[in-house]
Structures are given as C-alpha cells and as structure tokens.
Backbone bond lengths (Angstrom), bond angles and torsions (degrees), N, CA, C in turn:
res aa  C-N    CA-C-N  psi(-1)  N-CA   C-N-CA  omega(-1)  CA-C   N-CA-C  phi
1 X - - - 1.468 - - 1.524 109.24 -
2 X 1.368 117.62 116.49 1.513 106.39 172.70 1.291 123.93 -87.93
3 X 1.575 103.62 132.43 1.303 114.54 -179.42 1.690 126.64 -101.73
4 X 1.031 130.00 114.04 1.701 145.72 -154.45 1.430 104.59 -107.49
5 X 0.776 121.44 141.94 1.436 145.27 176.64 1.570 107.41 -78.32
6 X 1.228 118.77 133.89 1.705 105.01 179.31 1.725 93.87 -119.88
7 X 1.369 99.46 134.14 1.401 102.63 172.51 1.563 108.25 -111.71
8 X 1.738 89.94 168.46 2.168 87.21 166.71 1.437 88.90 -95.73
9 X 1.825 103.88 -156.82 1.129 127.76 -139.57 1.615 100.90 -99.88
10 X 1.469 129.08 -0.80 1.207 140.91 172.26 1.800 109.79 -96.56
11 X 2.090 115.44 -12.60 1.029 92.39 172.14 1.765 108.22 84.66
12 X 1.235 106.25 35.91 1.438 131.08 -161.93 1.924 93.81 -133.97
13 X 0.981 100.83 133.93 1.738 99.84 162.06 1.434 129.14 -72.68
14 X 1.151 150.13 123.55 1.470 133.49 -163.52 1.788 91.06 -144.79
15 X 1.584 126.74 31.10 1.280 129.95 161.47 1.207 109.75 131.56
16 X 1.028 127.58 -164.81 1.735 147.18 -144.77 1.613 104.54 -132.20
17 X 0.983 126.95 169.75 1.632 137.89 164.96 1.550 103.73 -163.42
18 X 1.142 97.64 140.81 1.704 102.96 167.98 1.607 116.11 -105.27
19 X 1.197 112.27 123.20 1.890 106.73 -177.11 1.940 106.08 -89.09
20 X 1.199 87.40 168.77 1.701 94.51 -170.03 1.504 104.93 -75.48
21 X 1.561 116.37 144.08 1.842 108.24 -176.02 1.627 93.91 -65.27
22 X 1.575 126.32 -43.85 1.406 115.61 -141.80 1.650 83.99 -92.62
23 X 1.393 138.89 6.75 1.251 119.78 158.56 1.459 141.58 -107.39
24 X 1.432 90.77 -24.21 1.610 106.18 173.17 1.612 108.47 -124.94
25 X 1.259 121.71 27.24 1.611 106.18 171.64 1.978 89.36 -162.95
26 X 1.687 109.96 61.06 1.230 98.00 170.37 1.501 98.21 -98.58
27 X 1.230 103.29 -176.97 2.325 118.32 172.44 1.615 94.35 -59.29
28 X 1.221 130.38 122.38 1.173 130.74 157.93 1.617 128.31 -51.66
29 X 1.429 122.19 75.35 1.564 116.64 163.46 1.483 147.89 -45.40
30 X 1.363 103.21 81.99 1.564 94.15 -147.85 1.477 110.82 -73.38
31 X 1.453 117.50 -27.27 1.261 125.23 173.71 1.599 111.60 -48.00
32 X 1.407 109.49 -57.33 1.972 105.61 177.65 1.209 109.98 -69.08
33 X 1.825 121.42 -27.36 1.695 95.50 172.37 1.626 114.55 -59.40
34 X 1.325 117.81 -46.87 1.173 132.26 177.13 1.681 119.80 -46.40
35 X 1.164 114.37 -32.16 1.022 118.39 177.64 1.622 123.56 -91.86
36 X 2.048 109.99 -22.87 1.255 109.22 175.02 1.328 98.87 -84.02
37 X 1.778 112.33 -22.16 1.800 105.15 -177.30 1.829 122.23 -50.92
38 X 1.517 84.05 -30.89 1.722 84.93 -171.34 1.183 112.95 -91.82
39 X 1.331 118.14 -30.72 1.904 113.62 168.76 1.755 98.72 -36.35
40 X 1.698 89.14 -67.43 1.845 88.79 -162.79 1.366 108.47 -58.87
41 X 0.993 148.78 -13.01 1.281 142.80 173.18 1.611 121.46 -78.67
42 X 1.481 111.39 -45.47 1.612 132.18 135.73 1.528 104.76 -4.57
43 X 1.585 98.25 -84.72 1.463 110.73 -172.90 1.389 124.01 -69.26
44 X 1.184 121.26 19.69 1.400 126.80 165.27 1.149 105.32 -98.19
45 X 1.365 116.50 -10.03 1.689 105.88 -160.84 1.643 118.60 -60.85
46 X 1.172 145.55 160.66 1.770 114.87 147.42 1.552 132.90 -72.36
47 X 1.308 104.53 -36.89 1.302 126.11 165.59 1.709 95.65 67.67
48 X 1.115 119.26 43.78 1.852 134.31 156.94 1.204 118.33 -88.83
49 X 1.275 124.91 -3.11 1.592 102.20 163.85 1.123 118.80 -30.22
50 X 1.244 127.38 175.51 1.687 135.82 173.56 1.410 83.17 174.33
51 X 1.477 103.35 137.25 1.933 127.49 151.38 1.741 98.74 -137.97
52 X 1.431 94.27 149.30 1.960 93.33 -177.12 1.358 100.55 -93.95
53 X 1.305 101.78 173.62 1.159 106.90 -168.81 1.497 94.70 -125.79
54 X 1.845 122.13 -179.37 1.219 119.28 -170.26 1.584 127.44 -43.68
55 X 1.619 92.26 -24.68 1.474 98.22 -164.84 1.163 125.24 -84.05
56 X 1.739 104.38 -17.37 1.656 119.72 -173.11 1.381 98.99 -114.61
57 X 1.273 135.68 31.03 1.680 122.67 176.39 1.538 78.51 -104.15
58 X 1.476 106.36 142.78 1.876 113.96 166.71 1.345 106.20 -68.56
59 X 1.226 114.79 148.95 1.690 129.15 152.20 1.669 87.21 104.25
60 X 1.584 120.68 -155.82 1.067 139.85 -160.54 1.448 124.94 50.99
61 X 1.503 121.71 28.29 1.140 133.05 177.96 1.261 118.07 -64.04
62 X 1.297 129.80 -52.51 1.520 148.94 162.56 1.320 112.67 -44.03
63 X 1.400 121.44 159.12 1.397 120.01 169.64 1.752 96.76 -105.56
64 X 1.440 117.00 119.42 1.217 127.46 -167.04 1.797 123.23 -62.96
65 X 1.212 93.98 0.37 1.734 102.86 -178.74 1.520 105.17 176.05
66 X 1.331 134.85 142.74 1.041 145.04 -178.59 1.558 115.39 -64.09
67 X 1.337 116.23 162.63 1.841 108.70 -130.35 1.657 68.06 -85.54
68 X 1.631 135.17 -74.26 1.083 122.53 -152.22 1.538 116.45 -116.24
69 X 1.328 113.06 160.87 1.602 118.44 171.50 1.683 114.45 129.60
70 X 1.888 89.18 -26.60 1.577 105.36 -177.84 1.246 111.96 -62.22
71 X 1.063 140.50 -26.73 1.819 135.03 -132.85 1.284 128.97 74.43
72 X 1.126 107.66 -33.81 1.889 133.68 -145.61 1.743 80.03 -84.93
73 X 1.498 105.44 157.17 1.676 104.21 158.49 1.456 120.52 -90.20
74 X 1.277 104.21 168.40 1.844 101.71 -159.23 1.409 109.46 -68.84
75 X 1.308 109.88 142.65 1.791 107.22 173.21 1.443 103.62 -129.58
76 X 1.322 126.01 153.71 1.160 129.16 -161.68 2.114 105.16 -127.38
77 X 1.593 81.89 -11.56 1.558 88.49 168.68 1.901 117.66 178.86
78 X 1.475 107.06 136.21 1.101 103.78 -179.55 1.749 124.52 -52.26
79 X 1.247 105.39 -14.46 1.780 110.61 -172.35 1.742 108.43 -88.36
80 X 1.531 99.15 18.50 1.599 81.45 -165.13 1.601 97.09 -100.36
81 X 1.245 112.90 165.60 1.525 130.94 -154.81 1.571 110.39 -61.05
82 X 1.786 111.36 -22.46 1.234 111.78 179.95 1.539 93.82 -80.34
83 X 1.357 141.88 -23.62 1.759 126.34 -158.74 1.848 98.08 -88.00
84 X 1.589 92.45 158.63 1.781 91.12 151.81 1.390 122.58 -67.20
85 X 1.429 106.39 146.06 1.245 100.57 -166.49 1.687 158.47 71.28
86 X 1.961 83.72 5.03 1.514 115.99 179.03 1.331 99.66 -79.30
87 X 1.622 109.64 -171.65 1.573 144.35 179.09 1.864 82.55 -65.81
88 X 1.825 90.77 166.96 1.264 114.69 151.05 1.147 133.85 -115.56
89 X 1.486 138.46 127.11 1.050 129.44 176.08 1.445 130.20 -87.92
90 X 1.659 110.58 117.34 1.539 108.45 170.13 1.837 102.85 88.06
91 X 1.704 98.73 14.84 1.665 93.63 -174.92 1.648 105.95 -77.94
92 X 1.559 120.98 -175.20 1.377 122.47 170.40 1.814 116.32 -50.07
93 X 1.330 115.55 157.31 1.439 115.05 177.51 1.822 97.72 -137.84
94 X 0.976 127.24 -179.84 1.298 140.32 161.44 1.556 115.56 -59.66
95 X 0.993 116.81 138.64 1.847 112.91 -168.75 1.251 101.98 -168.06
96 X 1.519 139.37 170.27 1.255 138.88 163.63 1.509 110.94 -116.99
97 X 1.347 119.98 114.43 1.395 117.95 -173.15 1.590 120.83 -75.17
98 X 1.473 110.03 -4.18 1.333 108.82 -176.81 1.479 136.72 -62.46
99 X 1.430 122.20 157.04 1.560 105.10 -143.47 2.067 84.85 -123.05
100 X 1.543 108.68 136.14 1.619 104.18 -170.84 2.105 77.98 -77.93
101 X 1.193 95.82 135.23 1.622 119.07 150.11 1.550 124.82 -116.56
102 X 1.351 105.85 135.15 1.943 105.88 177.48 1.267 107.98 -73.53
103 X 1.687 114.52 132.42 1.639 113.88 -176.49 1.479 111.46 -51.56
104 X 1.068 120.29 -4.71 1.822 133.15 -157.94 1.449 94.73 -97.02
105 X 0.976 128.76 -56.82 1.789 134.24 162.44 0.995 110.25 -29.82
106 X 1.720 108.53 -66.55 1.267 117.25 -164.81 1.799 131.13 -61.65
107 X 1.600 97.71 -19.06 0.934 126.09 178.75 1.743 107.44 -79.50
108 X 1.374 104.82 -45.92 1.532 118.79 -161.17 1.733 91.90 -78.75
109 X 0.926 127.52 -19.07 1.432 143.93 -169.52 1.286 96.77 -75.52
110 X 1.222 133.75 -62.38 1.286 163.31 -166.03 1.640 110.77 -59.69
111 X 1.284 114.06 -56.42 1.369 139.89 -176.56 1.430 91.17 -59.18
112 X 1.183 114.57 -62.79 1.764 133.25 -161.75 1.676 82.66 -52.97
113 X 1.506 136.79 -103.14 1.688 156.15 156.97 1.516 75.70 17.35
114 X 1.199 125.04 -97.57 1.503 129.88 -162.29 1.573 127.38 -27.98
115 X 1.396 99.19 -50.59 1.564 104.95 175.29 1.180 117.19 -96.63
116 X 1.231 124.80 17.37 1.471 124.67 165.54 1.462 108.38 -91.90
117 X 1.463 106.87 -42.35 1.828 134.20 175.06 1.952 104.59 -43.08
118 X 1.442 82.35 -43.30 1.756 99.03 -176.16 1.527 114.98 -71.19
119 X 1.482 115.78 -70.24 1.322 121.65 155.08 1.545 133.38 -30.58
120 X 1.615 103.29 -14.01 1.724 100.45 -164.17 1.608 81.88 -106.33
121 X 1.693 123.00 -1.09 1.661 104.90 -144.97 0.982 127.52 26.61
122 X 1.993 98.58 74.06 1.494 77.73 153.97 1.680 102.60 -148.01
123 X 1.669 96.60 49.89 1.768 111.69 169.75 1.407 93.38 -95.28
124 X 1.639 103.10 161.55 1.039 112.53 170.68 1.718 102.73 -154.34
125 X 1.070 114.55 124.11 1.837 127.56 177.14 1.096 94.62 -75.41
126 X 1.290 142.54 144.86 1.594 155.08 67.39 1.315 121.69 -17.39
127 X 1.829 147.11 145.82 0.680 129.12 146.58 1.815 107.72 -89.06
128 X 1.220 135.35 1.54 1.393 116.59 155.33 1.954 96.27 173.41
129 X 1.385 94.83 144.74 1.663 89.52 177.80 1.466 109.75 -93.01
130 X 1.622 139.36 105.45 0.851 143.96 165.34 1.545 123.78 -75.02
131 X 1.651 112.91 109.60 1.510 128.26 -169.19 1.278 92.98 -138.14
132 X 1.501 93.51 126.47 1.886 102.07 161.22 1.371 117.54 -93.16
133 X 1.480 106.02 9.68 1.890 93.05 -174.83 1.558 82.61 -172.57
134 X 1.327 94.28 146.16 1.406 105.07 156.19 1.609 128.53 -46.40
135 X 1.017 114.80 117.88 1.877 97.43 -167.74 1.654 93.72 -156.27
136 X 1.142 115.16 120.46 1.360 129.14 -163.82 1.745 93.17 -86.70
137 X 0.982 122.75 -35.18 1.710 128.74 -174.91 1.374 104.60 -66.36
138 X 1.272 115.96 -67.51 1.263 126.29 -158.52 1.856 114.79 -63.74
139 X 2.020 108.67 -35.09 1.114 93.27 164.68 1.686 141.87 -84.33
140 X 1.820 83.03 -10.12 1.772 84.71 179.68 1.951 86.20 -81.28
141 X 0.923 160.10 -22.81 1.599 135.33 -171.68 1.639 108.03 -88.86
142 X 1.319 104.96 -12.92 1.621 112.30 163.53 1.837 94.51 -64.21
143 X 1.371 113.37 -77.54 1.266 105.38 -136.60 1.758 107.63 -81.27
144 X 1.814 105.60 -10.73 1.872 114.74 164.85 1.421 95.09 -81.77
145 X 0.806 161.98 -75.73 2.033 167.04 -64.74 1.980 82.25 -142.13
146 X 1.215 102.12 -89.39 1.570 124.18 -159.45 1.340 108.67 -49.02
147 X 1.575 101.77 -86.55 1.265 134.39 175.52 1.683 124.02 -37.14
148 X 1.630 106.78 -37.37 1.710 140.78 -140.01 1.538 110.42 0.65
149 X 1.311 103.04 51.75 1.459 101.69 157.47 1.859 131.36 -89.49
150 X 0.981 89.82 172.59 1.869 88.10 178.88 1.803 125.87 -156.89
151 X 1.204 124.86 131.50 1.281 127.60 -147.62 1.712 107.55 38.05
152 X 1.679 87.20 92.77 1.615 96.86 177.47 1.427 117.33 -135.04
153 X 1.171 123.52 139.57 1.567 132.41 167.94 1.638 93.21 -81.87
154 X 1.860 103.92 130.11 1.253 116.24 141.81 1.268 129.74 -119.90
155 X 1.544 110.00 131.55 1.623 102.61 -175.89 1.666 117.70 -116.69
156 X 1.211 113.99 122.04 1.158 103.47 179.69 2.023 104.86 -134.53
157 X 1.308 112.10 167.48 1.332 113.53 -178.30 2.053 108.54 -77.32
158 X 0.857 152.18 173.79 1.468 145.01 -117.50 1.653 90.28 -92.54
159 X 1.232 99.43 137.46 1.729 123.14 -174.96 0.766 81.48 -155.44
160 X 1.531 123.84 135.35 1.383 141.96 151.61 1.535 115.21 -85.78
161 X 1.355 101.03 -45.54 2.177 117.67 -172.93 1.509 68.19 -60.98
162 X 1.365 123.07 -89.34 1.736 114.59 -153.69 1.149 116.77 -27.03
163 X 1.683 117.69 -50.99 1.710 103.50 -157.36 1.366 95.12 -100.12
164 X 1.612 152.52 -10.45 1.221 123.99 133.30 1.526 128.69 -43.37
165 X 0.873 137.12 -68.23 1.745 146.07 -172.28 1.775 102.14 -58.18
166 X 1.681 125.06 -11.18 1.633 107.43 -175.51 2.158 80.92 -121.83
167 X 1.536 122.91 23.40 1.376 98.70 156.53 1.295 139.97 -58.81
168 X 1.764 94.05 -50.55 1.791 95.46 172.24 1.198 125.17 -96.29
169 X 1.473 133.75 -2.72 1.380 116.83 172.80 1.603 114.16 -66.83
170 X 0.956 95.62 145.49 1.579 116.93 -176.19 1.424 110.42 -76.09
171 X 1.265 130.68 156.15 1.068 139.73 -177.50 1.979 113.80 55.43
172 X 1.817 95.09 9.92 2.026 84.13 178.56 1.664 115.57 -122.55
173 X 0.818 121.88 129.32 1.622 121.23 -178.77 1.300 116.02 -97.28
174 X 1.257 130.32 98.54 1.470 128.46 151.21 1.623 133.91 -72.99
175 X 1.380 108.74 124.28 1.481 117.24 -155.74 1.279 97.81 -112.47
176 X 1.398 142.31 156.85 1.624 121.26 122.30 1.592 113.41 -95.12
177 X 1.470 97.94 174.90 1.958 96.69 -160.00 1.264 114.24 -65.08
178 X 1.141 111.37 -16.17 1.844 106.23 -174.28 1.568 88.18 -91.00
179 X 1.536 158.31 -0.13 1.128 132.20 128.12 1.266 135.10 -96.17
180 X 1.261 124.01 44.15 0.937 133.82 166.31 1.929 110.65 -63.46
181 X 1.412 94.96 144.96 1.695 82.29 178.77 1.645 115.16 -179.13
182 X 1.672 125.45 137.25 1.479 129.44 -140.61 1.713 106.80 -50.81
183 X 1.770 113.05 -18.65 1.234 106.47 -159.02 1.778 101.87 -68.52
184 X 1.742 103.70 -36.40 1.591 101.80 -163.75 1.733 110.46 -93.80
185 X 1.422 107.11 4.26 0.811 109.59 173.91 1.599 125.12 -82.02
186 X 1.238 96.05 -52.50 2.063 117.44 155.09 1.578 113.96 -39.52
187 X 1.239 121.03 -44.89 1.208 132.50 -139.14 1.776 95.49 -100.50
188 X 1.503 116.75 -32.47 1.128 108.94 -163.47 1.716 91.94 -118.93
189 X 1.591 93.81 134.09 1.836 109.01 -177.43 1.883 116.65 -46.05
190 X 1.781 96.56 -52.76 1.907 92.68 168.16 1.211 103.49 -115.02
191 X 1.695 103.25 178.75 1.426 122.29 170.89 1.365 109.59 -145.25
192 X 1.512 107.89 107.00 1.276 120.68 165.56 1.135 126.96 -93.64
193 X 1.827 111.34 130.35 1.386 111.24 -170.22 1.511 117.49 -120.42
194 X 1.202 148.93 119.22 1.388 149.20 134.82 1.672 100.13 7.66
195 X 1.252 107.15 141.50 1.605 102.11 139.59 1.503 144.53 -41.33
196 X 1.287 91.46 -63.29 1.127 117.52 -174.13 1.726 101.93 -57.70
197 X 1.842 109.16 -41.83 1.055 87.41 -160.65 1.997 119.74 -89.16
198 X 1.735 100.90 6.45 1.343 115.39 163.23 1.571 112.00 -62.96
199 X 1.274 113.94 -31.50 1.619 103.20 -175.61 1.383 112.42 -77.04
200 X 1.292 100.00 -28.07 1.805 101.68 -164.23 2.149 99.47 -92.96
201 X 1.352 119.13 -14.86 1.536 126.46 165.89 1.796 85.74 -69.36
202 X 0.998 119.30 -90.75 1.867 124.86 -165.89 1.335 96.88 -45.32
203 X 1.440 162.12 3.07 1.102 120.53 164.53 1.723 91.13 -129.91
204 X 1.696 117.49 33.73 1.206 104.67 -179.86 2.041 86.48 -104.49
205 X 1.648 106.51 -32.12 1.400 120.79 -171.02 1.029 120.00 -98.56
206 X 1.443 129.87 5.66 1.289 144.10 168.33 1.470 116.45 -64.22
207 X 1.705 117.43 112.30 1.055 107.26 -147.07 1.812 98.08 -85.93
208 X 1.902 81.49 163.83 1.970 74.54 -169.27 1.475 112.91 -92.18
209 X 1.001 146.42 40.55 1.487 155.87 163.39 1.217 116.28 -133.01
C-alpha cells in the first residue's frame, strides 16, 4: 500500500495518507492506456472536412462542347472530377471519429496513468489549496516557489478561486475529480491531489468485484 506524505501549501508535512493497492499501485497496462489514449483523442477530433462533389459544385449545367468532331473526349459537363474546377471524387465528408470505450477500460486505463504517476514520484497530496480570490500570480508562485513543480495536473473537488487563478498559466491543468482522465494525466509530468480529492478518485476507481 503506498503511503504519501500530505503536505500544506508552504510544502511543510502536516501527515501521512495511505492510497488504495488496486488504485494507485496496480501492474501498469500500457497497451489499454494506449488504447483508451487514442479513443479520447479520436473524440476530440471535429471531423468537418467537407469537399463537394460533382453534384454540389455550381454551374456545369451545359454540356461544355459538342460530343463529336472536336478531337477532345466527350464531356457531358464542366463540374466533373476530370475538369478544373469540377467535383471531387471520394474526398473527406463529415463523420464522427469517436471511438465507443467500456467505462471499465476507462477506468482500468486510469488506474494504470495513476500508478505509474506514483511509481515515478511524481504525486503530490495537498491537504487543501487555500485562495481567497482568484489570483493568477499567487497560484502559479505557490505551485513554481512552494510546491516547485512544473507541467502539472491539479485535481481537486469544486474550487472556483483554484480553477479561475490556474486558467492561464501555462503548462498547469486544473481538473475536478469527476474529470479527471488518462489523456491529462500522461501528458502532464506531476499530479497534484487535494485530499479530499484522493477519496473521491479511490472510490470513483475502486474496482467493483
């Protein structure tokens, strides 16, 4: 069972926590992270391309030259895919690239992101971020100065001062736990968690059998 140190916001120890084995210290699956990574990435896509095709380019109503006598081979209209300025054939259309995933993956996906995060040390507990105001200064020199982390996910359960004041710094992600998820977890070097918001991750990923 790994046991973490919880600090406050100066980076001070103020106690211990123990994380769950089957949530934060399972075998790392890299194949299902890999595989829930790309659904969700899938599903970001827009998938709006559009090119027209013969039928939707305007004009080509006419038959552009008479069928024989020209030399030329017969055309029956300027919009067709062989002219400039014709249709396309077989180009992109509108589609949805998103990929169905089982919440159980997604979960197991998750677990995997987590205990690798753990194993690499590079979680870090808070027992709570205390902000009286939104203040974009004060939390990036908390979490460079205090904290000295960098490209970091923080997750905590609903803070408003938090997730206003970590919008624009660069390189920081503010989550709450019900979005937590493998892409920002992979993607970002630490993961700092609230208390609060370790209990409510372990009993959102706590597997049910």
């Amino acid at each position: 069972m790994p046991t973490l140190d919880i600090i406050n916001q100066e980076k001070k120890n103020v106690g211990t926590i123990n994380l769950r084995d089957d949530v934060f210290a399972v075998d790392v699956n890299v194949p299902l992270v890999h595989q829930v990574l790309k659904a969700q990435m899938a599903g970001r896509r827009q998938g709006t391309a559009k090119t027209k095709t013969k039928s939707e380019v305007r004009g080509g109503g006419r038959k552009p030259f008479r069928q024989k006598g020209t030399g030329n081979a017969r055309q029956g209209s300027s919009r067709s895919p062989l002219q400039p300025g014709g249709g396309q054939n077989f180009g992109p259309q509108p589609r949805s690239y998103e990929q169905s995933t089982p919440k159980e993956m997604i979960r197991g996906a998750l677990r995997s992101a987590l205990s690798d995060r753990v194993k690499a040390k590079r979680v870090l507990i808070v027992d709570e971020f205390k902000l009286n105001a939104p203040k974009t200064k004060i939390l990036s020199s908390l979490l460079k100065d205090k904290l000295q982390v960098n490209q970091v996910l923080v997750v905590d359960d609903r803070n408003s001062n938090l997730e206003l004041s970590g919008r624009n710094i660069p390189n920081v992600k503010i989550l709450r736990t019900e979005g937590l998820n493998v892409y920002d977890v992979v993607r970002n070097e630490w993961v700092v968690f609230t208390k609060r918001a370790v209990e409510a991750i372990e009993n959102r990923l706590a597997p049910t059998s």
